[in-house]
N, C-alpha and C positions, 0 to 999 in steps of 0.2 A: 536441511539447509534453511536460512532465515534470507530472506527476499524482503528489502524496504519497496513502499508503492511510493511514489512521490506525484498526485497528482495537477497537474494545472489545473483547474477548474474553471479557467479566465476561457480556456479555449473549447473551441466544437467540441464537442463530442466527448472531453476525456473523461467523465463520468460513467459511460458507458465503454469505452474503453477500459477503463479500470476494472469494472465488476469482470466485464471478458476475459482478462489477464487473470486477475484473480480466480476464477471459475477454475483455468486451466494449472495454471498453480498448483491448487489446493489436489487435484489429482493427482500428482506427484506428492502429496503429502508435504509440502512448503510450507514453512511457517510465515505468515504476512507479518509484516510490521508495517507502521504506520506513524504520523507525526499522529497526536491527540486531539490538533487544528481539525484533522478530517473526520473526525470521529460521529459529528452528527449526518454529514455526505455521506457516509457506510456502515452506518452500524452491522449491518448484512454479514459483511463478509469474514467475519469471526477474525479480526486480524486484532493483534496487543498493539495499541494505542500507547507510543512512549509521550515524554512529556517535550523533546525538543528534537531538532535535524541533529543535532550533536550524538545526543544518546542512541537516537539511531542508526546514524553510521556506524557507530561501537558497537551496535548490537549485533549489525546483519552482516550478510555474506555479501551479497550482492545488492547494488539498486536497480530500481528501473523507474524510469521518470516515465510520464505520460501526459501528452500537450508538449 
């Protein structure tokens, strides 16, 4: 299953909210997708960096916003 992260960054905490979700994710073998915008915020987390919110709603199954 391809899971996009969407995160705020504007707000408390979702930085680390994020890696958290993602942690848990990845144990279910989830594939992360990502905007490319987040890409220097998490290099970490082994997620495919697309280029736009567009292509990644195409891409994924589900989103999960955070913030």
């Amino acid at each position: 299953m391809k899971i996009a992260l969407i995160p705020n960054l504007t707000k408390k905490n979702a930085k680390y909210q994020t890696e958290r979700i993602a942690q848990v994710l990845r144990r279910f073998e989830t594939e992360l997708l990502m905007n490319s915008a987040d890409r220097e915020s998490f290099p970490q987390l082994g997620a495919a960096f697309l280029g736009s919110e567009e292509e990644l709603f195409q891409e994924c199954d589900a989103v999960i916003s955070v913030g």
